[in-house]
C-alpha positions in Angstrom: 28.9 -3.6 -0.3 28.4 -0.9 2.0 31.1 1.6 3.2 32.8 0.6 6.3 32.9 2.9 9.3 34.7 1.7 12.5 35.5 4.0 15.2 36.6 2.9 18.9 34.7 4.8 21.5 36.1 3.4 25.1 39.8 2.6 25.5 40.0 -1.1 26.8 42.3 -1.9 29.1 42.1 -5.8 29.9 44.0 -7.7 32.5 44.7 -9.1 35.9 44.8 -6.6 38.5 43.5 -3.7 35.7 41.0 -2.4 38.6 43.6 -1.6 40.8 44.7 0.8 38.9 41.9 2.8 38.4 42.1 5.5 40.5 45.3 6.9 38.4 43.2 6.3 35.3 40.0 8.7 36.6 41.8 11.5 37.6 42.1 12.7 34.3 38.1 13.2 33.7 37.9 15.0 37.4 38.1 14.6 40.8 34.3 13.8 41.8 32.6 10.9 40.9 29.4 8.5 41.5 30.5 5.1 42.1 27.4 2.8 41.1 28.0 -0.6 42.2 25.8 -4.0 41.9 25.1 -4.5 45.9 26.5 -7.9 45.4 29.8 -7.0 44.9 30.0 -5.5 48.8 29.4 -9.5 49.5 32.5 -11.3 47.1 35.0 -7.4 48.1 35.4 -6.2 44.5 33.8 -3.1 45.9 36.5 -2.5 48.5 39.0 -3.2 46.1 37.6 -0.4 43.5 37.1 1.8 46.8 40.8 1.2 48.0 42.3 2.2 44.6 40.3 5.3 44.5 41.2 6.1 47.9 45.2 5.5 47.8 44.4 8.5 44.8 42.5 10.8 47.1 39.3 10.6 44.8 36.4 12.1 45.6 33.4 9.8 45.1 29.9 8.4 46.9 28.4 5.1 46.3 25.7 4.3 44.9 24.2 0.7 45.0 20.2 0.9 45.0 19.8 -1.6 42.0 18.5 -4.4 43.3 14.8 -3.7 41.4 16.8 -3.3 38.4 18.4 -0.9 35.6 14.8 0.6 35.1 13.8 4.8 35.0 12.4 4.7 38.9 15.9 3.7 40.1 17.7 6.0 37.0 15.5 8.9 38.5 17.4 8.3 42.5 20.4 7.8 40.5 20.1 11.5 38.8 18.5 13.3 41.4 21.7 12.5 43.9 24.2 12.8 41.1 23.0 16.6 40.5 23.0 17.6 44.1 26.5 15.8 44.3 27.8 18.0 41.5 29.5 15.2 39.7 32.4 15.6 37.3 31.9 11.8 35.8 30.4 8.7 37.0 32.4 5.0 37.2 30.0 2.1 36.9 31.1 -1.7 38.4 29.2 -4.8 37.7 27.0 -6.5 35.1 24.0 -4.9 33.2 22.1 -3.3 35.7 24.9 -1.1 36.8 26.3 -0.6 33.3 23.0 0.6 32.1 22.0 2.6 34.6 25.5 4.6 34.3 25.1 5.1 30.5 22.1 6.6 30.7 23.1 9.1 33.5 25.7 10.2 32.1 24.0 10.5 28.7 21.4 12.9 30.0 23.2 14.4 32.9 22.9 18.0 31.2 19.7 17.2 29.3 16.9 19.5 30.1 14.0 16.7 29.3 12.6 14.5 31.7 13.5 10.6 32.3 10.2 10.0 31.1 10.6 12.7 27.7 13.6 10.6 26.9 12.0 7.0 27.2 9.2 8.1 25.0 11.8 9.0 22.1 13.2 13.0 22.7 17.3 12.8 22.3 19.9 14.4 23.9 21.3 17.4 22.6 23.9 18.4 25.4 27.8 17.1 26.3 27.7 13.5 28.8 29.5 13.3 31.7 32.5 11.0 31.4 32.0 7.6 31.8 34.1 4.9 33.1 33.0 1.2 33.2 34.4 -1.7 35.2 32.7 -4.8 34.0 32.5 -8.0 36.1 30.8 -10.4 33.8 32.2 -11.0 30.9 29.7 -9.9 28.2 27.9 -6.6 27.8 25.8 -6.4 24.1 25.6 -2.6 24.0 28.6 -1.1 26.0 30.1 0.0 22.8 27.3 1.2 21.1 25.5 3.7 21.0 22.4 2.2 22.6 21.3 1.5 25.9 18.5 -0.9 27.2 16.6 0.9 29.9 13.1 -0.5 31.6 10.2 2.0 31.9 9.1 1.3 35.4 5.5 2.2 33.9 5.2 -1.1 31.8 8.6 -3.2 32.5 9.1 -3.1 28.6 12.6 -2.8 27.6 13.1 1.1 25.7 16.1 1.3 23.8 17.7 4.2 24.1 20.1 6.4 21.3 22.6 8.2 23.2 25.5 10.4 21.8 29.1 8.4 20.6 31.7 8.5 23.0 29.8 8.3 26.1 32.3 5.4 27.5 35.9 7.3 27.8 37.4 3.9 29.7 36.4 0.3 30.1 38.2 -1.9 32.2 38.3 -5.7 31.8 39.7 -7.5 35.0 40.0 -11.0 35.1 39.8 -11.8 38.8 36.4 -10.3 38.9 35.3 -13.5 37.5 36.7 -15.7 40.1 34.3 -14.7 42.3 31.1 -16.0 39.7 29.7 -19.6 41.1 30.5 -22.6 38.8 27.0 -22.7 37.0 27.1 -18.4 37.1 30.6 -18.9 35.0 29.0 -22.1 33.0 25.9 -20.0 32.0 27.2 -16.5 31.7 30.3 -18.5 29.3 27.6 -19.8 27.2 25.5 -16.6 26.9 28.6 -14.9 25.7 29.7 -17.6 23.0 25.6 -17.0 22.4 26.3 -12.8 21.4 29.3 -14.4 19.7 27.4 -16.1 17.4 24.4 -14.1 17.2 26.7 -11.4 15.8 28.0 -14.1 13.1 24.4 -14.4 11.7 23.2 -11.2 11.9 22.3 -9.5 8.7 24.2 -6.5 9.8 27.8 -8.3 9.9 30.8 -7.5 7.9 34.4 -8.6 7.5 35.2 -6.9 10.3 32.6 -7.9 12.7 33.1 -11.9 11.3 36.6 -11.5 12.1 36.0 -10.5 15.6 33.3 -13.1 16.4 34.9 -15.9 14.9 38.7 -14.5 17.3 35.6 -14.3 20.3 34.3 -17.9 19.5 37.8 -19.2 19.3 38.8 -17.9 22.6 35.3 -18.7 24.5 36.0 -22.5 23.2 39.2 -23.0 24.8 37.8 -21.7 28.2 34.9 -24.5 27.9 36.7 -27.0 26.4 40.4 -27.1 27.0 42.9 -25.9 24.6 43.9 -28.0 21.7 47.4 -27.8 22.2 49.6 -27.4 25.0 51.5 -23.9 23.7 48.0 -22.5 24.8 48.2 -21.8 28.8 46.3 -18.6 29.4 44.0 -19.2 32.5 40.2 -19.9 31.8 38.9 -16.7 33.0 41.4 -15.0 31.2 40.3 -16.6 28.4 36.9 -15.8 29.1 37.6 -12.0 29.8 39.4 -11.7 26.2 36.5 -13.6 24.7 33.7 -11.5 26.2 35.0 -7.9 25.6 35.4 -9.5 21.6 32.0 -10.8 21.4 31.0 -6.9 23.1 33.1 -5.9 20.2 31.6 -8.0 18.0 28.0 -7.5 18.7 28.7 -3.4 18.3 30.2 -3.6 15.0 27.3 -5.9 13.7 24.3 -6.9 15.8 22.9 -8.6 18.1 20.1 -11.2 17.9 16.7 -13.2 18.5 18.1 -14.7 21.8 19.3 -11.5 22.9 16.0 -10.0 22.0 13.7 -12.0 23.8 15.9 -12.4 26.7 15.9 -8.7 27.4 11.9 -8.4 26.6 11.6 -11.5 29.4 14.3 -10.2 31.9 12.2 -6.8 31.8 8.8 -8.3 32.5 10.0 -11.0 34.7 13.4 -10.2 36.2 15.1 -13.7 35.4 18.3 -14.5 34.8 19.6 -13.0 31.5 21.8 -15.7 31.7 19.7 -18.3 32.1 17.3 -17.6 29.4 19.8 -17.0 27.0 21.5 -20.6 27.8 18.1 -22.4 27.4 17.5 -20.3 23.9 21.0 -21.0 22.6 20.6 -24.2 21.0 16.9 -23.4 19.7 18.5 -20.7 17.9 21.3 -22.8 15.9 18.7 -25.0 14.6 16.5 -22.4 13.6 19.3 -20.7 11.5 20.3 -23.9 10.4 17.5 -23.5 7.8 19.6 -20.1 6.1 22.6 -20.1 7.8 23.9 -23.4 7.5 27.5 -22.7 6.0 28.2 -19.8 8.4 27.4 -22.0 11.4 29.3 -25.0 10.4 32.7 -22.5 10.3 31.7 -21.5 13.9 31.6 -25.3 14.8 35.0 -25.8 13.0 36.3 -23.5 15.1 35.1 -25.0 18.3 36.8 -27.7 17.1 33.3 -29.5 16.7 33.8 -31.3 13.0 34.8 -34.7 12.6 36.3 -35.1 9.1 34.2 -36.1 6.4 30.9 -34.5 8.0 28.5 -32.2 6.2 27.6 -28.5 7.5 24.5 -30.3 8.5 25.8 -32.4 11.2 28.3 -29.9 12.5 26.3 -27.7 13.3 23.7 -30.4 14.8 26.7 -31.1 17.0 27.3 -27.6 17.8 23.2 -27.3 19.0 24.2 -30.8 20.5 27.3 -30.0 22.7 25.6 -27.1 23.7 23.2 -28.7 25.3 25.4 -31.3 26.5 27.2 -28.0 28.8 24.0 -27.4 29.8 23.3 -30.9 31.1 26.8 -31.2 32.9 26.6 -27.8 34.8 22.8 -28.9 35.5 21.7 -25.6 34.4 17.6 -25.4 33.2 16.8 -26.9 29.5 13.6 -25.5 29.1 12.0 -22.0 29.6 9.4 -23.9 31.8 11.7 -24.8 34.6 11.9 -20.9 35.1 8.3 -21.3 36.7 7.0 -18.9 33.7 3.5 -19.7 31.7 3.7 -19.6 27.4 0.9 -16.8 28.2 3.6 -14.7 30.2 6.1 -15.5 27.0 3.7 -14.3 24.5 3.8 -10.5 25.5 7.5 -11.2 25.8 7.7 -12.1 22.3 5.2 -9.3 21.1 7.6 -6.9 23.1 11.0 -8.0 21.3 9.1 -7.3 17.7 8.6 -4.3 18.9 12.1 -3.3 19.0 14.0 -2.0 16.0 16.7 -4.4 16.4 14.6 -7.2 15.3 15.1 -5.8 11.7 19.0 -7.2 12.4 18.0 -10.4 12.8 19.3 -13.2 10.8 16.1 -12.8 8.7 13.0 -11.1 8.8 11.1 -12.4 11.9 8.0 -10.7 13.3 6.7 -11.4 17.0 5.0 -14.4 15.9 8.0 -16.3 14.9 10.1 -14.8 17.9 7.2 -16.8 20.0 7.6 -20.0 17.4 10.8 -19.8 19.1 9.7 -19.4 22.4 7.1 -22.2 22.0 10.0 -24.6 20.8 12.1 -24.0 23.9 9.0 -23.9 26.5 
């Protein structure tokens, strides 16, 4: 076995009303700050809130919200070039991806001589980040403890992923009430997307002990939001539940990998600018049965722990149930089955697919898979 290494980068804090705290918790990293915000978060007031705690702390900060093309290098460039004549002392990022990504990078370059463009085509930082501080309001993020980002090159909408230094993320907040504000098939989709990075951790050829450990707490949690708790000494509210779940499967996915699903839906996101979510949720049960073939055992423990296995059943048919139930979720929150009810073409797909195999994370996967089998996976979910 390989040595284990395991070092927390962020602290977490995680809980209800966490954000309104967050002025106190800034200060500490300086007085000036870039607020970048997902626009949509003016609409459902999580923006005022983050705002009004800064404010009752007399931080200094600006707002930044020009994301709605996307966490790609044109709208990283704006980002930068406003940050610099702002004189920043950190940045604070609120929302999903987009936001997220956009902040990471920033900060990681900040004091980097190179160009946006140097750095996207493979130069690395060699300077201190600014500090970082992130306030996620969906409840899964793949890379937000790693030391990776996914950035678009606005040249060719390809995903680029980017090495940045450890440490970047001094604080990440997890507050449950963002989630509230998520429509029921955003909070169906999104729940199953996570459960998704859950599992594609589980698989990956980069787990460990520790990672399995963590995935298999996440998939625990992300069950009794969907489906109830078994028992009634269980209570915790759903998005609770969810919160705790996503920031584990975050974990998860940092300490080991993450997968084919999360792979192509980046590549197709990119190129397309659909749902993460969605894709993801259509992929999801393509991707049990196609790991079925190698990853039978290791599945069938994550269905146990859904609470999926009748007794006396095989590996075999739990984890047909799990890929079953699955899409039974999907059904009931009457979410799209099928890649083609995203008005997209198998010829669109296909450069997709070559894009993910382009990627070194596709040597994580849960076996060796070039771009033609990504698209055999593509093909079976069209």
């Amino acid at each position: 076995m390989a040595d284990f290494s395991f070092k927390v980068s962020p602290n977490i804090v995680l809980g209800t009303y966490a954000t309104s705290r967050i002025g106190a918790s800034v200060l500490k990293w300086g007085a000036r700050f870039m607020l970048i915000v997902d626009p949509i978060l003016k609409e459902t007031g999580i923006a005022e809130k983050i705002t009004k705690a800064l404010d009752d702390k007399k931080v200094e900060y600006f707002v930044f919200d020009q994301l709605s093309d996307g966490a790609d290098t044109e709208v990283l460039s704006r980002a930068m070039e406003l940050a610099k004549q702002s004189h920043i002392h950190g940045v604070i990022a609120c929302g999903g991806g987009k936001s997220i990504s956009v902040a990471r990078t920033l900060c990681a370059y900040y004091n980097d001589a190179h160009t946006i463009y140097d750095l996207i085509d493979g130069a690395t930082p060699n300077t201190a980040p600014l500090p970082l501080i992130c306030i996620p309001t969906t409840i899964r993020d793949a890379f937000l403890f790693t030391d990776t980002i996914p950035l678009i090159d606005a040249r060719t909408s390809t995903i680029k992923l980017l090495k940045v230094q450890n440490g970047l993320c001094k604080l990440a907040v997890f507050d449950p009430n963002h989630i509230s504000t998520l429509s029921e098939n955003q909070l169906e989709s999104m729940s199953l997307e996570t459960l998704c990075l859950a599992t594609e951790a589980y698989l990956s050829q980069r787990e460990n002990f520790f990672s399995d450990m963590i995935a298999e707490k996440a998939v625990e949690l992300l069950g009794y939001a969907l489906n109830g708790s078994p028992t009634l000494t269980i209570t915790t509210p759903k998005e609770e539940l969810l919160c705790q779940g996503g920031c584990m499967a975050s974990l998860a996915a940092a300490t080991s990998s993450v997968g084919m699903v999360s792979l192509l839906t980046m590549t197709i996101s990119a190129r397309y600018g659909i749902s993460r979510a969605l894709v993801s949720t259509i992929l999801f049960p393509y991707m049990i049965e196609e790991c079925a073939k190698y990853k039978t055992a290791r599945l069938a423990k994550l269905g146990r722990i859904l609470g999926l296995a009748k007794p006396d059943q095989t590996d075999e048919e739990i984890v047909q149930a799990f890929a079953e139930d699955v899409r039974q979720k999907i059904a009931k929150a009457n979410l799209p089955a099928r890649l083609k009810d995203l008005s997209i073409s198998l010829e669109q797909l296909a450069l997709a697919a070559e894009d993910s195999g382009q990627l070194e994370l596709s040597n994580s996967l849960p076996r060796s898979m070039t771009s033609d089998d990504l698209f055999s996976l593509i093909k079976t979910a069209f």
